[in-house]
C-alpha positions, 0 to 999 in steps of 0.5 A, a space after each residue: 533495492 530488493 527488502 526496502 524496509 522504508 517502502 514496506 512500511 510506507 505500504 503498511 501505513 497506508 493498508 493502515 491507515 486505509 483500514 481505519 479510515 474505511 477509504 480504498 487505498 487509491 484515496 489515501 495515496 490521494 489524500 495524503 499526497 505526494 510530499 507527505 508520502 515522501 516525508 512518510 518514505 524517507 523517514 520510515 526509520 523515525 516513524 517506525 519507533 512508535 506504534 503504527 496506530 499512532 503514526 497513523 493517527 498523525 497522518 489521519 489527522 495531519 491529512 484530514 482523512 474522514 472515514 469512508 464506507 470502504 470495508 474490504 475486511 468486513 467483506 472478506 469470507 475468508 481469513 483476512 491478511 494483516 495490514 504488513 502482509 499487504 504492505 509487503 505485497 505492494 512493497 514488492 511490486 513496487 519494488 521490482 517496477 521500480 528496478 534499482 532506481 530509488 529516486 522513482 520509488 515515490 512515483 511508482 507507488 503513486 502510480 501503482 495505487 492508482 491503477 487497477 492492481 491495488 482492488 485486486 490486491 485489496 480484494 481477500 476474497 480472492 487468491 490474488 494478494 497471495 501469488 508470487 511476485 513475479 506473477 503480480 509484477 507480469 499482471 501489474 506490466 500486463 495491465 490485467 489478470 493473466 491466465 
């Protein structure tokens, strides 16, 4: 399912969420587990009424998330994306790893923020966020950083 406005906001949620609390984005997928992911995904529509910040909140909460020393923003030399920007970049990738079958949806995101793809989306100092989709989803398959 291509635009999935669920699974971008479950993505910016987590860019969110990852910001404040200064954790890489693979801890949070962690520390937020698979049924609260779940839960966030299916019910994107609800929490999508209220301010991010303070759905966030909820789950920094809910989830005992502490805040970390991972501050990619302070990090960046150039103009930082915002956390939808981000959101819609994992939202993609996941997306077209995931094809049309809205039932791996959940896994595919465990798994592609867990693996080595999400420091290189997450790093600003480069023009990797940026790229197509398809060249992130060809990256992402390929297991690196194609030429």
């Amino acid at each position: 399912m291509k635009n999935n406005s669920a699974l971008f906001y479950t993505c910016s949620l987590i860019e969110y969420i990852g910001r404040e609390q200064k954790q890489k984005r693979d801890n949070v997928v962690k520390l937020l587990g698979r049924e609260i992911i779940k839960r966030i995904y299916r019910y994107a529509d609800v929490f999508h009424c209220e301010p991010i910040e303070k759905t966030a909140d909820d789950f920094i909460n809910i989830c005992n998330i502490p805040v970390g020393t991972y501050n990619n923003v302070e990090k960046a030399r150039y103009e930082v994306p915002d956390y939808w920007t981000i959101g819609e970049v994992y939202e993609r990738l996941i997306e077209d790893i995931s094809e049309d079958n809205t039932e791996a949806i959940v896994d595919s995101l465990i798994s592609v923020y867990n693996s080595w793809i999400s420091d290189a989306i997450s790093n600003y100092n480069t023009d990797f966020y940026y790229q197509s989709r398809e060249y992130i989803c060809h990256c992402y398959t390929e297991g690196k950083i194609c030429a």
